[in-house]
N, C-alpha and C positions, 0 to 999 in steps of 0.2 A: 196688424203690422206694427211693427214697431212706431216711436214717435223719434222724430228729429232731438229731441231734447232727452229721450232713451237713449238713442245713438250715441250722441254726443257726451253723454257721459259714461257709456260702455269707451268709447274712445277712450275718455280720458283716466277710465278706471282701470280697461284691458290692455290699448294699445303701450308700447313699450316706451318709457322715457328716457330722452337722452341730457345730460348734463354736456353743454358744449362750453370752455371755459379757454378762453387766450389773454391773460390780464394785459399783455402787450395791446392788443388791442381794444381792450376794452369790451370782453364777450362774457358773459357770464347768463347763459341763458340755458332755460329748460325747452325741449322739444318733443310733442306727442308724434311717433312714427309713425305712420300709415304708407298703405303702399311700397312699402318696405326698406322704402329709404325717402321718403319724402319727409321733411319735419314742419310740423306745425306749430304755430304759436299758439297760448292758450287762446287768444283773442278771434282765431279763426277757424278753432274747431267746430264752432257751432252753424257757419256758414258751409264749411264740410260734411256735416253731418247731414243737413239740408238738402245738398244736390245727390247724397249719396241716396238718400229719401225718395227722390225723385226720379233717379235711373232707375230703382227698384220699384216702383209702381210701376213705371213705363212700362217697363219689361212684363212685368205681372200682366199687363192690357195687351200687350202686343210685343212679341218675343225677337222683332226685328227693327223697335225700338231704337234709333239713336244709332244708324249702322255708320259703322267707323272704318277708317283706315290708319296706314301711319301717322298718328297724333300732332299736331302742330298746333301752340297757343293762338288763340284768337285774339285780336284786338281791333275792333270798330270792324269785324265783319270782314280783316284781312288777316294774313297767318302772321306771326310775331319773326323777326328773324333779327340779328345785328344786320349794322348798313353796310352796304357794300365797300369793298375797301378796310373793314376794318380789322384791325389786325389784335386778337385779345391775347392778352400779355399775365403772364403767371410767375409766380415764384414757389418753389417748394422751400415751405420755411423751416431750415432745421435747428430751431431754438424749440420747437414745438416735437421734435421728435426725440427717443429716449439712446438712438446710438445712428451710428454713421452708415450700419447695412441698411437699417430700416429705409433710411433718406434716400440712400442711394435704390432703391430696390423703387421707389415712388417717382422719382425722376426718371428711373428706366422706364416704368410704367408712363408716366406720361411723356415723356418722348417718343415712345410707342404709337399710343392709341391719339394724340394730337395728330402726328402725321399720317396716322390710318385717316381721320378726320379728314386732311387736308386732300389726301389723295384721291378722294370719294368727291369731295363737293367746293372743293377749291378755297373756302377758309384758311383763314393763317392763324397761328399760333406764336408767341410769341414767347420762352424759357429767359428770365430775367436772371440770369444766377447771381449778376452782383445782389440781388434783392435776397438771397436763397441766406444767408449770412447775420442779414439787416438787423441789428439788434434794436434799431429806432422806427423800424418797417411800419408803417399806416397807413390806413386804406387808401388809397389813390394812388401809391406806387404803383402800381401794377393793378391789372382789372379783377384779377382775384388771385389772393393765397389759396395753396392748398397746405391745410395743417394736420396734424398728426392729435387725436386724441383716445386716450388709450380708454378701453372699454369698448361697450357699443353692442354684446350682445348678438344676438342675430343680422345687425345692422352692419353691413362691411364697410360702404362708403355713403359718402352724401352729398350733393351739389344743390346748385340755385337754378332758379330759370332766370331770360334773359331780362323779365320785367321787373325783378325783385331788387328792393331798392341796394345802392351801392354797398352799405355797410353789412347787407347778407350776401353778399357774392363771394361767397367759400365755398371750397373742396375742402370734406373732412374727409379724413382716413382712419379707420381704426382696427382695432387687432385681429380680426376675421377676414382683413386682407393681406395678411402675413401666413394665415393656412395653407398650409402645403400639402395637407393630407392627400391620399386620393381622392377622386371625386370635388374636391374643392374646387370654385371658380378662378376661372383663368384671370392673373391680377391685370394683365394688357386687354381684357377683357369687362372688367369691370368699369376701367378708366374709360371704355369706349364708352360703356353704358354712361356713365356718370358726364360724359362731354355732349352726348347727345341732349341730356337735361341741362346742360349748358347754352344749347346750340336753339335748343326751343322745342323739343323732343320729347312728349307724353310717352307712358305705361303703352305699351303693346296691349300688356292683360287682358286692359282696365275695358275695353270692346264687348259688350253682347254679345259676338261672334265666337269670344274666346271661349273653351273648355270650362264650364261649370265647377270650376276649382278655385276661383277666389272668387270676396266680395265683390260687390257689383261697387266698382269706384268713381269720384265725379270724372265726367266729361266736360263738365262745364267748360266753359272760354277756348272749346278744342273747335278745330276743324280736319278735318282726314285728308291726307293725302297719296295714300295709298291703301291698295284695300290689304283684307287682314293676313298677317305675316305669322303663324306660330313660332317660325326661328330667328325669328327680327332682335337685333342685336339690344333691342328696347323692352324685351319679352322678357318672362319671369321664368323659371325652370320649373318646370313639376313634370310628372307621366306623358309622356307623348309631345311635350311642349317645350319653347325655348333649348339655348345651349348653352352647357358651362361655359363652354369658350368665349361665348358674348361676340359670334363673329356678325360681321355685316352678309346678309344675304342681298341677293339682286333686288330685291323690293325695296326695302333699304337703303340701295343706293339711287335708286329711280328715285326715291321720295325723298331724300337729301337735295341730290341733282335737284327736282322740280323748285323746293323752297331757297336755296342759296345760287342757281341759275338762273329762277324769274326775273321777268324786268321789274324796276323798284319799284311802278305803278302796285303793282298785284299786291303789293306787302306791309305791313305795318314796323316800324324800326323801335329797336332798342334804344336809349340815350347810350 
């Protein structure tokens, strides 16, 4: 079997890199993609590499290894979620984008899939537009920008989770969500997926349960909350699996409801 330090450098030899750059802000960073939108720092590939190590032995001993449901981050042995009440606030920033359809097509977009959000598990959103404008914008205006950079390759969109420090709390968008082709993913659909990795929301996939069609990816710091979903709006698309549309199915909203309805005992908070 491979070695953790094999992995980890097929990661960084194979996986796809992305240049995410906002001088306004001060970004200039490289990112290894795994999971298909997830970005890594170089400094945390190798702890990736490691659990990814580790589901795949599991599995290899016992093929029901590690059974999961709708993904929610762990922390201290409660599921991760923001605090009750609170209300996260965005800007689409269009200093970062290249024309005024694009901007406006991303604000539809999130106006959309925010209020599919909110209608599912009672979250607020919050559209800062005076910010949309901001040519002096920094991080603390608003709980995350979403910006526009062009490129990106197979990679349509990207977000943060809710533990990742303040100055990575971005929505990136880039030019594979402006596809219109047929067949291409629904963009009110994408925003859903990319909110739910917002919201505290793991890879459907990334399950032992799932179809033998991707790597086996970490589960680390997860706990389940529902069990497994092949059309779960968190799910990846291949044969048999996931949907362009990226809609919410009834499980889906069962394991939303359960994480942003608990009482705050049950849960560990976001800052």
């Amino acid at each position: 079997m491979i070695t953790t330090d094999e992995l980890a450098s097929k990661i960084e030899t194979e996986s796809p890199r992305l240049i995410l750059q906002c001088p306004q802000l001060g970004i200039d960073t490289e990112r290894f993609v795994v999971e298909g939108d997830i970005g890594l720092k170089s400094n945390r590939v190798i702890s990736y590499a490691a659990r990814r190590i580790e589901i795949a032995k599991a599995l290899q001993e016992d093929p029901d290894a590690e059974r999961q449901g709708l993904l929610g981050i762990e922390r201290d042995g409660k599921i991760l979620r923001w605090r009750r009440g609170k209300q996260l606030s965005y800007c689409v920033w269009r200093p970062s984008f290249g024309t005024d359809e694009e901007h406006a097509a991303v604000v539809e977009g999130m106006a959309a899939a925010s209020s599919d959000w909110e209608g599912i598990c009672g979250v607020e959103f919050k559209h800062v537009q005076s910010k949309d404008h901001d040519a002096n914008l920094t991080f603390g205006d608003v709980d995350f920008p979403v910006l526009r950079q062009a490129g990106g390759g197979s990679t349509i969109a990207m977000a943060f989770f809710p533990d990742d420090l303040a100055n990575e709390r971005l929505v990136w968008v880039f030019d594979g969500y402006f596809n219109t082709a047929p067949g291409s993913f629904d963009p009110v659909g994408v925003m859903r997926h990319e909110l739910g990795h917002v919201l505290g929301f793991r890879h459907e996939h990334i399950r032992p349960e799932a179809p033998d069609l991707f790597n086996p990816e970490s589960t680390e710091h997860t706990l389940a909350i529902s069990e497994y979903d092949p059309k779960s709006v968190m799910h990846y698309v291949a044969p048999g699996v996931g949907d362009p549309k990226l809609r919410f199915t009834k499980l889906d909203k069962m394991g939303a409801r359960s994480v942003y309805g608990g009482t705050d005992l049950e849960f560990s908070f976001a800052d």
